[in-house]
C-alpha positions in Angstrom: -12.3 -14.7 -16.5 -8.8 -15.9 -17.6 -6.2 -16.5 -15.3 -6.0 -14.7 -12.3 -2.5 -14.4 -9.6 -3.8 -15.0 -6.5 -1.7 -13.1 -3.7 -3.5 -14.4 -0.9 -7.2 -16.5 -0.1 -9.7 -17.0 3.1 -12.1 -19.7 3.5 -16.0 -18.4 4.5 -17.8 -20.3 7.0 -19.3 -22.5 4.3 -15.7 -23.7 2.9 -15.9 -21.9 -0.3 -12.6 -19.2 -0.7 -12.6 -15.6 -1.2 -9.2 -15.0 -3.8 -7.4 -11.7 -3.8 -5.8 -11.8 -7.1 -4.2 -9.0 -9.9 -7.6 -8.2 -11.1 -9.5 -7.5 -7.5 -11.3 -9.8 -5.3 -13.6 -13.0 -6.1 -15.4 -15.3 -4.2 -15.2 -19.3 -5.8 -18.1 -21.1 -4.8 -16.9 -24.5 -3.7 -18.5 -27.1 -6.1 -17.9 -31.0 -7.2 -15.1 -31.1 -10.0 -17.5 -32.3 -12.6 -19.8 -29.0 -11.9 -16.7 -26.4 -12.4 -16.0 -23.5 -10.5 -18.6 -20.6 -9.8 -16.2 -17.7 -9.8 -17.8 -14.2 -8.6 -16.6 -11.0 -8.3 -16.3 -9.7 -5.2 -14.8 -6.3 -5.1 -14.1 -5.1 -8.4 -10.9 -2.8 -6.9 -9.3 -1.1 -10.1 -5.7 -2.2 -9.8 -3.2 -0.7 -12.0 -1.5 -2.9 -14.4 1.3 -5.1 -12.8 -0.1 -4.6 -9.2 -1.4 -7.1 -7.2 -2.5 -8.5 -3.6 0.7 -10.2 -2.0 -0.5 -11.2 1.2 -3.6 -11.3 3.3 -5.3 -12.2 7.1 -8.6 -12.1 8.8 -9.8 -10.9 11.7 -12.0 -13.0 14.3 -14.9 -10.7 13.1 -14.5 -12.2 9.3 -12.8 -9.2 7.7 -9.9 -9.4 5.1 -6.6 -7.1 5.5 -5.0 -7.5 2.2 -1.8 -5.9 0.9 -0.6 -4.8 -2.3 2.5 -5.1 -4.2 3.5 -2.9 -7.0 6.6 -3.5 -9.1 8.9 -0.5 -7.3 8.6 -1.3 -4.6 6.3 2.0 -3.2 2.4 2.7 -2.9 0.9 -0.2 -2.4 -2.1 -0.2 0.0 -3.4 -2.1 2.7 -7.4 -2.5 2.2 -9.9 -3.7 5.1 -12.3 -5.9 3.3 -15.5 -6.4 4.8 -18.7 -7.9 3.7 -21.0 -5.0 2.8 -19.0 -2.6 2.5 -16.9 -0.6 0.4 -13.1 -1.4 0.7 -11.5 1.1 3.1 -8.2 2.0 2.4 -6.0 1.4 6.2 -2.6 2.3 4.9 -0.8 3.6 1.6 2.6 4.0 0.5 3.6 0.5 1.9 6.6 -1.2 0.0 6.0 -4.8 -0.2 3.0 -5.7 2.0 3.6 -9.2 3.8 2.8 -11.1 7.1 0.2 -9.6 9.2 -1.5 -11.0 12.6 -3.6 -10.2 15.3 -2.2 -10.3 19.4 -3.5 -13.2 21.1 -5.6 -10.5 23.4 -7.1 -8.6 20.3 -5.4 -5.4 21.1 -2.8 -5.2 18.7 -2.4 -6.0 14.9 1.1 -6.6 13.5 1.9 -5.5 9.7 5.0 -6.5 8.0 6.7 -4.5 4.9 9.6 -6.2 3.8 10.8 -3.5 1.2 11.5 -1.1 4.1 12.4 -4.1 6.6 9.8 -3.4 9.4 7.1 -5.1 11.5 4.7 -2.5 12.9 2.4 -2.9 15.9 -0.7 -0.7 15.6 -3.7 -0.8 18.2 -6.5 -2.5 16.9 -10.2 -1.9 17.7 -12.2 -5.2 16.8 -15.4 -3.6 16.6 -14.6 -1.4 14.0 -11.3 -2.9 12.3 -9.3 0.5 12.5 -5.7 0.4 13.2 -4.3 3.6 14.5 -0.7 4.7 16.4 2.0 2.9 14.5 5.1 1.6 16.3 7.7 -0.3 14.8 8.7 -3.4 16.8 11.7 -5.0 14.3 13.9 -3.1 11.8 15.9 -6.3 10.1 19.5 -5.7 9.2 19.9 -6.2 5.8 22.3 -8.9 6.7 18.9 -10.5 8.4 17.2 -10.6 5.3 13.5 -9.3 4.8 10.6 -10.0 7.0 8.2 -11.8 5.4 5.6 -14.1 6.7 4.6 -13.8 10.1 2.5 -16.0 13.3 2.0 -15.9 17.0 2.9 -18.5 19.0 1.2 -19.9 22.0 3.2 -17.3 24.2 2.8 -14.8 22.1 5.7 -14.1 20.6 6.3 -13.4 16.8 8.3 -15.5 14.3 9.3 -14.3 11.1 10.7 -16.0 8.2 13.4 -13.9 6.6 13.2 -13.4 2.9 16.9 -14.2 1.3 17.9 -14.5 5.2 17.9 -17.9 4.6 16.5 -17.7 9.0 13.3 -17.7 11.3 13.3 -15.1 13.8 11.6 -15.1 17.2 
């Protein structure tokens, strides 16, 4: 396979880790040491060269959302992964594709692009996975830094570390 960059991984239910690398999406069976690595390939997405899957989350329903990240900056996508199915494609155009969560009620699904400096809220239906009306909920100042990773906390409030902000954000 040669080396892969892994943007972002997900355990199964069984332990074992689904990578989303430069090269598309494997599953790695988890084995002993002395047995190797049972590498698979999962979705076989055609990436151009130099882009890759920056960051990724689940849902409670066991589907990936995984962002890419192209070198300017502009057109990555945001893919819904889910076992069975074809990868749908949830947004495009995004600039750097980073933190993403879930409210705690299940109603809302946050989506962070750091190139254009924004969090965005969209509803989100857990039976189906779609995301729909877009509503941006932070714009960082450039003095801020970028968004960047994302989480909930028990109140449900979001904190986000700031990329070169050298900050977290509540």
């Amino acid at each position: 396979q040669g080396e892969l960059m892994v943007g972002g991984f997900a355990f199964t239910p069984a332990q074992d880790l689904v990578l989303c690398t430069d090269r598309g999406v494997y599953y790695l069976a988890r084995q002993t040491p002395s047995d190797g690595f049972d590498l698979q390939m999962l979705y076989d997405i055609d990436l151009p060269p130099e882009v890759r899957f920056n960051d990724i989350t689940t849902d409670p329903e066991g589907r990936i959302f995984a962002g890419t990240l192209t070198p300017q900056r502009k057109h990555g996508i945001l893919y819904r992964l889910e076992q069975g199915k074809d990868p749908a494609i949830l947004l495009q155009d995004v600039g750097t594709s980073n933190g993403m969560t879930f409210s705690l009620d299940l109603r809302f699904f946050y989506h962070t692009d750091s190139h254009v400096r924004t969090i965005t809220r969209y509803d989100y239906d857990r039976a189906s996975g779609h995301i729909e009306n877009p509503h941006i909920i932070y714009r960082a100042r450039e003095e801020d830094g970028k968004p960047d990773g994302i989480t909930l906390d028990s109140e449900g409030f979001i904190w986000v570390a700031c990329w070169r902000g050298r900050q977290i954000i509540r």
